[in-house]
N, C-alpha and C positions, 0 to 999 in steps of 0.2 A: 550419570550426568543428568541434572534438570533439562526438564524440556521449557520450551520458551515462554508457556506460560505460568514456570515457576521464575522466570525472569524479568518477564512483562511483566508482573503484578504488582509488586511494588514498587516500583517507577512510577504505574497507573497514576496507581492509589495514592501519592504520595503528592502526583500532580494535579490529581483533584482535588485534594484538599488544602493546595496551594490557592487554584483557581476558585477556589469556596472563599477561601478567605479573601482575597484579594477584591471580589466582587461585590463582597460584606464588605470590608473596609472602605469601599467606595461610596457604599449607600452611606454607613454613618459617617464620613466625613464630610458629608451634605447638612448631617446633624453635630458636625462637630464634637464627635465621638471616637472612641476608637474600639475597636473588637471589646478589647479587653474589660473596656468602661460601659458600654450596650448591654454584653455579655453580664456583668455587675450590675448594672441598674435593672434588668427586666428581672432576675434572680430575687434581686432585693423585693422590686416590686411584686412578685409573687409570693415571698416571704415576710413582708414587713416585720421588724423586731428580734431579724436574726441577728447573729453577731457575725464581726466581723470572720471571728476563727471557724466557726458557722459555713458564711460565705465562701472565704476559703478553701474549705474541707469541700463545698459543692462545686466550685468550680476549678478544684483541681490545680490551685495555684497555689506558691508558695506565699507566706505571710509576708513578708518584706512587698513583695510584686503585689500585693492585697493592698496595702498598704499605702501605695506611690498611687494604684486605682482610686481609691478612696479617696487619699489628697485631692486627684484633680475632681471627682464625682463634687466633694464639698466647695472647692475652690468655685466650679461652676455653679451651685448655691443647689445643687441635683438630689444631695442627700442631708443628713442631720445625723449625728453619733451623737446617739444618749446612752449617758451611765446606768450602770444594771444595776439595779436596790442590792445593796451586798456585796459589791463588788468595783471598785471604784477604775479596775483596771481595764473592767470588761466593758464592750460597747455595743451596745443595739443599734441598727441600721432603719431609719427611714424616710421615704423620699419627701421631696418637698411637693405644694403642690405645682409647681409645675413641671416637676420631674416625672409627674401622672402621664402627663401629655407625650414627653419627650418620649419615655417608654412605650406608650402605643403605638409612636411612628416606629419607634424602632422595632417591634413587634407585629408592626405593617408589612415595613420590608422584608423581613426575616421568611414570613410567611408568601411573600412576594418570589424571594429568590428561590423559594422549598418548590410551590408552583412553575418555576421554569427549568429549574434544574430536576423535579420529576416527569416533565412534558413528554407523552409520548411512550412511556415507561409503566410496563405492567405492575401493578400490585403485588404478584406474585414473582415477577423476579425481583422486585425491592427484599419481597420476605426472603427468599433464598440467597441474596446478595447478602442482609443481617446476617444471619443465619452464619455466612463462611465468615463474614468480621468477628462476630462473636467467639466463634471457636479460633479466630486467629488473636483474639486476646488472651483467650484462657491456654493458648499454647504458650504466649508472651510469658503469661503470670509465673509460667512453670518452668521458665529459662531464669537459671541461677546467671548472675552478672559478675 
């Protein structure tokens, strides 16, 4: 029989990262943003000239969901797809300039929320917290679905 805190832990965990999000989506809907489009723009802004499939592949989304991000990133005038010499299907990503700006705040807050959500909290059990997620993905990776 598991003991309680092979029961407690994923509910925790699961609640944190509820609460993570929910407190992210608050700050960028000050910016009229959303995770997903924040998450996309700071990416891009660190990568200028990535492609979209690119993108995608780093943030872990499907293309279609890429896709609907980018409409509104361009809609808001946030980014610019340019065709790739060669390839007329493929698209490079970069921001506008005032999507410079937009991405620092959000890169503010981000860093804002890392500061109070580590408050108080040792270094060293951050590293040993990593530490069990990491081996709890690479258990993930090795469960056939």
């Amino acid at each position: 029989m598991p003991s309680d805190i092979h029961k407690d832990f994923l509910p925790a965990a699961i609640g944190l990262i509820r609460e993570i999000r929910k407190r992210f989506n608050l700050r960028a809907a000050a910016l009229d943003m959303t995770y997903a489009r924040a998450q996309a723009l700071v990416a891009i802004a660190g990568n200028e000239g990535m492609t979209q499939a690119e993108l995608a592949k780093h943030l872990d989304i499907r293309t279609p969901s890429m896709t609907r991000t980018l409409d509104h990133l361009e809609e808001q005038g946030l980014i610019e797809r340019r065709a790739v010499a060669g390839d007329k299907r493929v698209r490079s990503l970069y921001l506008t300039d005032i999507a410079h700006a937009q991405a620092d705040k959000v890169v503010g807050f981000t860093e804002e929320l890392r500061r109070e959500l580590y408050r108080d909290i040792d270094p060293g059990d951050l590293e040993n917290a990593l530490t069990v997620i990491k081996q709890l993905q690479r258990n993930l990776e090795r469960v056939r679905d």
